[in-house]
C-alpha positions, 0 to 999 in steps of 0.5 A: 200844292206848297204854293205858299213861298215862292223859292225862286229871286228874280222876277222872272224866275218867280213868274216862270215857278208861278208858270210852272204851277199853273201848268202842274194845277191845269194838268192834274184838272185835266186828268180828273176831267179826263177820269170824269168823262170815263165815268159818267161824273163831274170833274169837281166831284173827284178829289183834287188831293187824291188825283194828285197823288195818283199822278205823283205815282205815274211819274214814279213809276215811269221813272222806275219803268221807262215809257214802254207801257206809259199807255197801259199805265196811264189808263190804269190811273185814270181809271184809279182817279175815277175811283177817287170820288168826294163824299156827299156832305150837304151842308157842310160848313167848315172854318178856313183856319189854322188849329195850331198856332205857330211857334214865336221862334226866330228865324235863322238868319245866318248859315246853321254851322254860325249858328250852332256856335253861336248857341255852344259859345253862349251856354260856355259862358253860362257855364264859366259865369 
C-alpha cells in the first residue's frame, strides 16, 4: 500500500497518514470479507492486490458516475472481488527479497532548478578547462 515513507512532519500528522492506513487496509478486509461471504470462500483466499484495484475502480467510477447507483455498482464489485481467487500453490516457499539492487545515486538535497545548474555550470568549466 506504499506504506514505506511516510510523507507527512509532524507527529501527529504522521499517526493521522498511519490512521488513515489502517482505516484504508481494514476496508479493502472488509470488502473481501464481505465478497467472501457471498461466495461461500474464505476471506484469505482472495487476492488483497486484486481487490484493491477493483475498489480503486468504484471510487473511479463514483467519481465519474456520482452516487445515484452506488448500490448497483458496489454489488457488481463485489461480486467481481469474489472472482478474484488466489491460485492453489502448496508448498510454495519463496524469498522475501529484493532482485534488483538500488542504484548508489545521491539524493537530491536542494531544489531541482539549483541542481540543473549546478550540473550545467560544472560541464561549462570541463568544457573551458
Amino acid at each position: 500500500m506504499a506504506m514505506d515513507v511516510l510523507r507527512c512532519k509532524s507527529q501527529a500528522m504522521i499517526d493521522k497518514e498511519i490512521a488513515v492506513y489502517l482505516l484504508a487496509y481494514n476496508l479493502i478486509r472488509w470488502a473481501m470479507a464481505k465478497a467472501a461471504s457471498l461466495s461461500d470462500t474464505l476471506p484469505r483466499a482472495l487476492s488483497f492486490v486484486a481487490a484493491k484495484r477493483a475498489l480503486g475502480a468504484l471510487e473511479e467510477h463514483l467519481r465519474h458516475h456520482g452516487i445515484g447507483r452506488a448500490r448497483l455498482t458496489i454489488e457488481i464489485i463485489l461480486t467481481a472481488i469474489t472472482t478474484l481467487k488466489l491460485p492453489h500453490r502448496p508448498n510454495r516457499v519463496e524469498p522475501r527479497a529484493k532482485k534488483r539492487r538500488p542504484r548508489p545515486l545521491p539524493l537530491l538535497t536542494v531544489p531541482r532548478v539549483l541542481a540543473r545548474q549546478r550540473i550545467l555550470e560544472q560541464r561549462v568549466l570541463k568544457v573551458v578547462s
